[in-house]
N, C-alpha and C positions, 0 to 999 in steps of 0.2 A: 247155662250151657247153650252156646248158641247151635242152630240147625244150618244146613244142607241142602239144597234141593240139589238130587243129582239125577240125570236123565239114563234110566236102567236098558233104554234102546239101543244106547251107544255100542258098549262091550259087545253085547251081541252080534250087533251090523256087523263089526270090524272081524269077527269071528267066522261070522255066514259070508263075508267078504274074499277072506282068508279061506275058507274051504271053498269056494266055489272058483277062485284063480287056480286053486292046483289041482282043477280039474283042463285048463287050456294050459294050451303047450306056451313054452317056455316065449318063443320068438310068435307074437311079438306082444301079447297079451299078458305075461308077467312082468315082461321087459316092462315095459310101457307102465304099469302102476309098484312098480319098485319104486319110482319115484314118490317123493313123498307126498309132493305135490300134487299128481296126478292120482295118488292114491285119497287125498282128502277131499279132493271132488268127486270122486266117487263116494265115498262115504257122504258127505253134504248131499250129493245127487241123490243118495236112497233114503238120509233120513228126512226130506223133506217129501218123501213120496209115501212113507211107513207112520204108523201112526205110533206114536210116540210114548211112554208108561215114565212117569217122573216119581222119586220116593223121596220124600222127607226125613230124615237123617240127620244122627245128633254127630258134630263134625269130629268126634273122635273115634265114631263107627266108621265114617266114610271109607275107609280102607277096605275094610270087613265088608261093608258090604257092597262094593264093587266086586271083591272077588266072587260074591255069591249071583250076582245078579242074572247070569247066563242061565243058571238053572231055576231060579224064580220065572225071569222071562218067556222061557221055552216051556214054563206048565201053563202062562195066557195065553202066549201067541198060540202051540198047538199045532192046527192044521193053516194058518197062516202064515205059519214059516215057509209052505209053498212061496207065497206069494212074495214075501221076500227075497228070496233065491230068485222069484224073476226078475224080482225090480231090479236086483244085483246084476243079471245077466244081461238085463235092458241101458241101464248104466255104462256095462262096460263094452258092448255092442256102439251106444250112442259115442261115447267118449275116444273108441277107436273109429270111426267115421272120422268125430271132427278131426282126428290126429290127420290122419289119411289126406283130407280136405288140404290141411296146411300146410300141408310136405308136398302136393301136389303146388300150389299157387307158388312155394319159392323153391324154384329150380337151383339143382347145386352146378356150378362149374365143373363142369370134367375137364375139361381141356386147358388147363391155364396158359399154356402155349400161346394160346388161340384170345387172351382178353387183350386188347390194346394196348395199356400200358404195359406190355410186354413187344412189340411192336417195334420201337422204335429204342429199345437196350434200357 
């Protein structure tokens, strides 16, 4: 029977992830990691900053115990799920910046009237 290594941090990030967006308001903070994209950078951003719990697993448990893993995890971590929840909020603090940043450097056209090749028909 072969084994499994699966990483028991995951489920949970993605959980403390999820409870801690619907605590900010919708615009523009949900908006913004609805995406799925934007959403796995965040996840990547907090599990590289959390320290990490991996279980070895026969691969036809692997189901079974993904579903169980939130509540395994949440009796180690404890009182360092504080510090998860920041790292989550520090993630999504940094990650709306850089949004900010990049919408600032490319200016949208308002005026299309007003671009050149409109100018001359």
């Amino acid at each position: 029977m072969s084994k499994v290594i699966v990483n028991t941090t995951l489920p949970t990030v993605v959980s403390e992830i999820d409870q801690v967006l619907e605590m900010y308001p919708s615009h523009p903070h949900q908006q913004v990691f609805a995406n799925p994209d934007n959403r796995q950078k965040l996840v990547a951003y907090v599990l590289t900053r959390v320290h990490n719990h991996y279980a070895v697993v026969d691969e036809e448990n692997y189901c079974d115990r993904a579903s169980n893993s939130d509540a395994e995890l949440a009796s180690v971590y404890a009182d360092p799920w504080l510090y998860v929840e920041a790292i989550v909020r520090q993630g999504i603090d940094e990650m709306l910046q850089q949004q900010e940043m990049s919408n600032c450097q490319l200016p949208e056209a308002e005026y299309t009237g007003m671009i050149a090749s409109h100018w001359f028909g």
